[in-house]
Every structure is written in structure tokens, then in C-alpha cells.
N, C-alpha and C positions, 0 to 999 in steps of 0.2 A: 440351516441351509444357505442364507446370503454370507454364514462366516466363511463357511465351506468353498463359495464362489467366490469370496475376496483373497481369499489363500490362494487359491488355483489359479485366478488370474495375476495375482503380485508371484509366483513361482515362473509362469509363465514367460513376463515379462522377466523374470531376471535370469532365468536359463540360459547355461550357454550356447548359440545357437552353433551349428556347423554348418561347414556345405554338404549337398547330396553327394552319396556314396563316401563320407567323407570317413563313415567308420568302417567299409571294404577295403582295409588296407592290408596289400600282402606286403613280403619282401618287398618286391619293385616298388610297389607305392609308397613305400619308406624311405627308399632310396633314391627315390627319383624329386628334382626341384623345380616348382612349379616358378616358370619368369614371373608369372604376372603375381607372383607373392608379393610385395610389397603393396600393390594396389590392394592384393584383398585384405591385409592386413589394415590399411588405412578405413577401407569399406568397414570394416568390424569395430575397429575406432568411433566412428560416424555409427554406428549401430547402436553399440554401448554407451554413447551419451545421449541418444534417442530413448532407449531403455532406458536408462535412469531418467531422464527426465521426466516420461513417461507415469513412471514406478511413483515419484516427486509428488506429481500433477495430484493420482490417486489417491496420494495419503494428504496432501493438503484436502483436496477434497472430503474426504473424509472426516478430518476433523472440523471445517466449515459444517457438516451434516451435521454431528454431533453435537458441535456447540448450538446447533439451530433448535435441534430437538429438546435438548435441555431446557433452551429459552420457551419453546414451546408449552413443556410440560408445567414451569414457573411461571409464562403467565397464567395458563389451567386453574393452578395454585390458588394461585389473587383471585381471579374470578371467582373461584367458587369461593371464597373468602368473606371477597364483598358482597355476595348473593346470601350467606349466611347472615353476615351483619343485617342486610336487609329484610331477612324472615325473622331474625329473631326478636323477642320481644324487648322493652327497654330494660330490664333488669337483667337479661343474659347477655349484653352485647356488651356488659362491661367486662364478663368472664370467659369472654373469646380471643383469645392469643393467637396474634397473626401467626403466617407460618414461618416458619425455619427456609433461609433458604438454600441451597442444595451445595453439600459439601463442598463438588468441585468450583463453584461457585464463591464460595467464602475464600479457597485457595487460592485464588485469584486476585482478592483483594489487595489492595495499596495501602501507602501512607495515606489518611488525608479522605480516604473512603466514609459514606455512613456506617454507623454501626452495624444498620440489619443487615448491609452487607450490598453489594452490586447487583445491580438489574439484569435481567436476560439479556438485553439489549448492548448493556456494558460490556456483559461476558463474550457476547461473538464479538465484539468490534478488539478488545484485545487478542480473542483468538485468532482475528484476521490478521492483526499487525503482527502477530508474533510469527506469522511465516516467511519461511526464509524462500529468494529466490523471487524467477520476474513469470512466474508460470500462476499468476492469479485467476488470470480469464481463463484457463486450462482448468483448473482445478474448481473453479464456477460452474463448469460444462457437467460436471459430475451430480450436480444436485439435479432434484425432480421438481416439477414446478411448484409440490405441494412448500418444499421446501424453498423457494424462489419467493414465495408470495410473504412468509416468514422473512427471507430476509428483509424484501422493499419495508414492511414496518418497522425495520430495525432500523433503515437506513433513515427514515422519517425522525425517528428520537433522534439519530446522532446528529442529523439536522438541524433541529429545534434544538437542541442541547450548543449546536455551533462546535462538534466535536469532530475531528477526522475528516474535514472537509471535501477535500483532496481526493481520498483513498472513498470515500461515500459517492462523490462525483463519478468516479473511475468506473466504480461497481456498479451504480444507477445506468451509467450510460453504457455499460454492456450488455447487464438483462433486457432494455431495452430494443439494443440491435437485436439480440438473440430470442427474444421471449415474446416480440412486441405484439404480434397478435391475438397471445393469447392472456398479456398483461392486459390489454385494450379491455376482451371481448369477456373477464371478472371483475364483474359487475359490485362487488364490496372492495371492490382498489380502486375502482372511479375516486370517494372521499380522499383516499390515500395520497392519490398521483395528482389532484389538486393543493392539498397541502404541501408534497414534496413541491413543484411549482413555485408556488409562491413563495416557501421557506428557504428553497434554495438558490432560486434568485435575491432574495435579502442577501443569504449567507457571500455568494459569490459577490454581490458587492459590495458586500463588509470587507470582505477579503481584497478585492481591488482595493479600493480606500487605502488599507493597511499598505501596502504592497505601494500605492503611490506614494502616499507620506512616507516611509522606510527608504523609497529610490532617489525624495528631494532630502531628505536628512541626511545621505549617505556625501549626496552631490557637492551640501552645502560643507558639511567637514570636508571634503577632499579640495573645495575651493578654501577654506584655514587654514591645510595645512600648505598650498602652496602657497599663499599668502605670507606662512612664515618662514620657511622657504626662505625664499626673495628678501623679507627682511634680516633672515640670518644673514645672508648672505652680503648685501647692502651696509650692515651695518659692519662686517669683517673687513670693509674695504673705507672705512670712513678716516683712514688716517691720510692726513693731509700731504707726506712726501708719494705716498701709494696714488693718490687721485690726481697729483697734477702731473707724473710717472704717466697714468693713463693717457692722461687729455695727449701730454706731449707725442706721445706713441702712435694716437688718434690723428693729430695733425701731420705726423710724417708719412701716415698710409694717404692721406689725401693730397699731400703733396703733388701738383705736378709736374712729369719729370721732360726739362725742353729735348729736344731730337733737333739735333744740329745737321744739315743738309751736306 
């Protein structure tokens, strides 16, 4: 039923839309030229990229959803994991192979990855960066809060990880504007939004730091290179017919000149 409602609404928005009565057309309506055609042509321009962006929002959306649920269903995973190890006795827990983690999951991985493969956490924060376009907070609007509360602990690792700083900031301080009361008023993201706090004011001024060191390291080469510069340039002039050439050309500008009555 929700496949059925995503179809209908992604048709919807990509249909072509007309004006009313605009398929009552006889002879005359055929023949006849509306002035203000250009304007509505423009209008339909401005529509169509409304509509696509629209259409954009949705499917990025949708795959933030997706990748959330996944994370979801793999931390599931581990937990019931580690609740196993913890029931089982000391002679079975050696014969308990973590689990496998989830194809689309492994397809995702990198060079330089662990073996058993990338975290829930890892996998939406690639799926975040891999979308294209500046319709992020658009396509945030799409999730439900169940899935909101999913991300902020996502945002928590990549924090503590000191990963995607930037784009973690962006997404925190949107759910925020947009979710704040009811982020506030669950009661198991209290822990959470304490940690984000303090981890991400570290991280932010880890990040300054960098950012100052990087803008005096940049200052001091650009002060080297004019430095050599001036001495290229100083030292092209050091031949001795060239320099007293100068001086003398120096003294005839300061010359001055008498004005006879």
C-alpha cells in the first residue's frame, strides 16, 4: 500500500500539468494565439523545476529512510548478539559467530575498511554524502520522528568518530529547529543530547584550531613568497652601471627647476 502511494505521488508530481479547459480545444482554439504565451510558458518553466526539485527532495528522502532502517535492523542484530553471548553458557560462547553484516552494507565498503565490514552508523553517513544537490533539509522533512531519533544517534558516532563534522552540524541543527519539542520532551535522547553537547563542542574546536593553524601557515608562505619576490627582483638589479643609471635618474626627478620672473 505505501509502494502504491509513492508511485502515485512521484506520477503526480511529474505529470504534465495544463491550464483549465486547456484540452476544450476546437478549430478556433487552435487557431487562435494567446499574448500572454510567453509569460505562461516561463510560469511552466518555474513549475518544472519546482516539480523536479520536489520529485529530488522525495527520493533523497527516501533513501535517508532506507539507509536508517537498515541501521536500525543491524544494530537489532548486535544486540540480540550480545544478549546471546550474555545467556550463554562459557563453553557455547566460544561457538557463536557474530553476525554477517547486511549485503547492501558490505557494498558500500572502502579501501582501508574493517573486515566485518561498516557500521549502521557509517553506512547512512555515506548515504548522506552521496546525494547530490542542496535540497538536504527538504528531503530530512520526509522522515518520521521514529526515524529522526535514529538519526541523532547516528550523528552521536560520527561525532565521537570526529567524522563529517560539518554535514553532522548542518543535520543536528536542523532537527533541532524542526523537531525541538519533541526531541526535548524523549526522555532516552536526554543521555544522547548531552553527549552530542559536549562531543561536539570538542569537535568544533578541534576544528577551529585546525582552521587557525592552516590560515597562519597559509599567511606565513604568502609572506616567503613575497619576500622572494623582492629579492628576485633586488638581486636582477645589482649590476653596478644599472644602479648608479638609477641613483642618477632619482636625482634629476628631485632636481629643482628655477622659474625666472
Amino acid at each position: 500500500m505505501e509502494q502504491t502511494y509513492e508511485t502515485t505521488l512521484l506520477s503526480t508530481l511529474n505529470r504534465e500539468q495544463r491550464a483549465i479547459g486547456s484540452g476544450a480545444g476546437g478549430a478556433e482554439g487552435e487557431n487562435e494565439q494567446d499574448p500572454d504565451a510567453g509569460g505562461a510558458e516561463d510560469g511552466s518553466a518555474e513549475a518544472d523545476a519546482v516539480k523536479k526539485q520536489t520529485a529530488e527532495s522525495l527520493m533523497a528522502g527516501e533513501k535517508i529512510l532506507e539507509a536508517l532502517e537498515l541501521c536500525e535492523a543491524d544494530a537489532q542484530t548486535w544486540r540480540d548478539y550480545q544478549e546471546s553471548l550474555a545467556k550463554a553458557p562459557a563453553g557455547v560462547r566460544e561457538g557463536l559467530l557474530p553476525p554477517s553484516r547486511n549485503p547492501r552494507m558490505m557494498a558500500m565498503a572502502r579501501e582501508g575498511d574493517p573486515e566485518e565490514g561498516i557500521t549502521g552508523a557509517e553506512y547512512v553517513r555515506r548515504v548522506v554524502e552521496g546525494l547530490k544537490g542542496p535540497g538536504l533539509e527538504d528531503a530530512l522533512l520526509v522522515l518520521p520522528f521514529d526515524r529522526v531519533k535514529t538519526l541523532v544517534g547516528c550523528l552521536e558516532q560520527w561525532i565521537k568518530q570526529r567524522t563529517s563534522i560539518p554535514l553532522a552540524s548542518r543535520i543536528m541543527f536542523f532537527l533541532l529547529r524542526t523537531h525541538h519539542h519533541q526531541i526535548v520532551s524523549t526522555r532516552h535522547l536526554r543521555t544522547t543530547l548531552v553527549s552530542l553537547r559536549i562531543n561536539l563542542r570538542d569537535a568544533l574546536k578541534h576544528e577551529r584550531e585546525i582552521l587557525g593553524y592552516n590560515l597562519a601557515g597559509l599567511k606565513y608562505v604568502k609572506r616567503l613568497d613575497e619576500a622572494e619576490r623582492i629579492a628576485g627582483v633586488l638581486e636582477g638589479e645589482m649590476d653596478e652601471k644599472k644602479v648608479k643609471a638609477r641613483i642618477d635618474e632619482g636625482l634629476k626627478k628631485r632636481k629643482r627647476v628655477g622659474v625666472v620672473a
